[in-house]
C-alpha positions as YAML, in Angstrom:
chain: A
units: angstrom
residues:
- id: 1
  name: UNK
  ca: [90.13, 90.77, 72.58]
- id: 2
  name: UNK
  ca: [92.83, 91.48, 70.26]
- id: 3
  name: UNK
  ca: [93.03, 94.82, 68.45]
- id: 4
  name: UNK
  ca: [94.93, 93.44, 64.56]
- id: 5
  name: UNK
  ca: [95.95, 90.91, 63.04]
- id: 6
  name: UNK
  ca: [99.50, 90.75, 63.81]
- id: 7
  name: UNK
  ca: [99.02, 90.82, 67.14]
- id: 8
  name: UNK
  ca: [96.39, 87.40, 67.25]
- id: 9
  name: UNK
  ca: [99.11, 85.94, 65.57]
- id: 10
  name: UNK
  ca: [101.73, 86.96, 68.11]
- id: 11
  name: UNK
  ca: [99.50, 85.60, 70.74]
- id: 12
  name: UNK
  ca: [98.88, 82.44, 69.32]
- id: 13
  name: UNK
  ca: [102.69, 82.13, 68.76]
- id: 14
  name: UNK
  ca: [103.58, 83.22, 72.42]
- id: 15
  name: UNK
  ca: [105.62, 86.07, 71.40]
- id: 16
  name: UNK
  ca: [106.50, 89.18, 72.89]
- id: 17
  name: UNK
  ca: [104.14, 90.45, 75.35]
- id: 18
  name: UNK
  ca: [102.25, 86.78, 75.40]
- id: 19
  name: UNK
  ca: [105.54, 84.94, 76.28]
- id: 20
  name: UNK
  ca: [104.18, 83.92, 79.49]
- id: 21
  name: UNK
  ca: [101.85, 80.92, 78.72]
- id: 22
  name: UNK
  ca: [100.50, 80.55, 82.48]
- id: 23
  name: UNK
  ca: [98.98, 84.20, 81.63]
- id: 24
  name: UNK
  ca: [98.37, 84.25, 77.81]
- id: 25
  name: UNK
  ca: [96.84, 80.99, 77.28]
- id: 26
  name: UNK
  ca: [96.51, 79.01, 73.76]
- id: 27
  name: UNK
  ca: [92.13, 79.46, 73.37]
- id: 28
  name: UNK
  ca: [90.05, 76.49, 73.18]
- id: 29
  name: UNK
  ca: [88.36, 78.60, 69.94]
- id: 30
  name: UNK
  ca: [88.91, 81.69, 68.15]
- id: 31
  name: UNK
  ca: [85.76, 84.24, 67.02]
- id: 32
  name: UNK
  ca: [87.73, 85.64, 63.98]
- id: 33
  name: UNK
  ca: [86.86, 88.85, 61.96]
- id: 34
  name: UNK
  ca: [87.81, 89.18, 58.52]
- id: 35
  name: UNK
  ca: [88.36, 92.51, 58.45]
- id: 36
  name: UNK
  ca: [91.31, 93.21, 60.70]
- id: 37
  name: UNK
  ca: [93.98, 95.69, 60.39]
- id: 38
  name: UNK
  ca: [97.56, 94.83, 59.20]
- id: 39
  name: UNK
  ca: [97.11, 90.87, 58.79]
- id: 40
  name: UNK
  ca: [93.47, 90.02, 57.21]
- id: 41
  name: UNK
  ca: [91.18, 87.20, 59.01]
- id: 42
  name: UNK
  ca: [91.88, 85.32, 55.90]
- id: 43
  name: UNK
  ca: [95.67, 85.48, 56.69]
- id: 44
  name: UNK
  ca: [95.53, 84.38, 60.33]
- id: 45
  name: UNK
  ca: [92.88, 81.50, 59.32]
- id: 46
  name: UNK
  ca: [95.35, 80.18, 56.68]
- id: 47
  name: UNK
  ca: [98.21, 80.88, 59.09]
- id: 48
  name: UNK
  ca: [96.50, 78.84, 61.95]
- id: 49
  name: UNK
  ca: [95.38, 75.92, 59.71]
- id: 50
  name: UNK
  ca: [99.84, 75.92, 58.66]
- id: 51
  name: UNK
  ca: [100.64, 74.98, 62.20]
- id: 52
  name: UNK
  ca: [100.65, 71.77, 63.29]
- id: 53
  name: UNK
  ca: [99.51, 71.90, 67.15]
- id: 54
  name: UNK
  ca: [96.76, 75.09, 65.70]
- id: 55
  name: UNK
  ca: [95.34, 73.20, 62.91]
- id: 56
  name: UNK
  ca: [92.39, 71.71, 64.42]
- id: 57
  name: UNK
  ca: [91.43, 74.93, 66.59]
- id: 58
  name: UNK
  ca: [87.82, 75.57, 66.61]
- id: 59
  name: UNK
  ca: [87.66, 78.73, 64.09]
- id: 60
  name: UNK
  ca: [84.20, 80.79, 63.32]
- id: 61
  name: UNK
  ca: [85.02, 83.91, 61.40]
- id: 62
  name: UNK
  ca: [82.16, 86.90, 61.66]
- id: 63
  name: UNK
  ca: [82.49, 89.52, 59.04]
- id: 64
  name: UNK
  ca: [79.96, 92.48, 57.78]
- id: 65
  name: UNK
  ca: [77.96, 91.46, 54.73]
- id: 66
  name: UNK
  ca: [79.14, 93.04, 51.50]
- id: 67
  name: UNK
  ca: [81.85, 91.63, 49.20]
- id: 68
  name: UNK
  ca: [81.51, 88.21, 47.68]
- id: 69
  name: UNK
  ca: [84.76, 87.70, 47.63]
- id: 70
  name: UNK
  ca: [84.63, 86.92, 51.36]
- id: 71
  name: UNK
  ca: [82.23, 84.08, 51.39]
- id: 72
  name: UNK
  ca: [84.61, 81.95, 49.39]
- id: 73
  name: UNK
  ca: [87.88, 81.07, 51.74]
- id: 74
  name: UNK
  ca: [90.19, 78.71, 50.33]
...
């Protein structure tokens, strides 16, 4: 499990620490939170749906109930 945002994205990118592909590899799915320091859910969903070979990964985003504004992604 990944701690923020910036850091799923790094992983999903391969960069940095999770260069090495044999041991960080691309998930079949991702259990996304909104709420995530740094980068929001909403960013990394948007970002993953922008990359080609990421646009069709199985997504399911879990948030706490609250704020309407979160039931609406575009």
């Amino acid at each position: 499990m990944l701690g923020c945002g910036a850091e799923t994205i790094d992983y999903l990118s391969g960069k940095g620490r999770f260069a090495d592909r044999h041991e960080f590899p691309l998930p079949t799915h991702v259990l996304l939170d909104l709420k995530l320091p740094k980068v929001s859910g909403v960013e990394i969903l948007r970002w993953i749906r922008g990359i080609p070979h990421l646009a069709t990964l199985p997504v399911a985003i879990l948030s706490a109930p609250g704020e309407k504004k979160d039931l609406s992604v575009k």
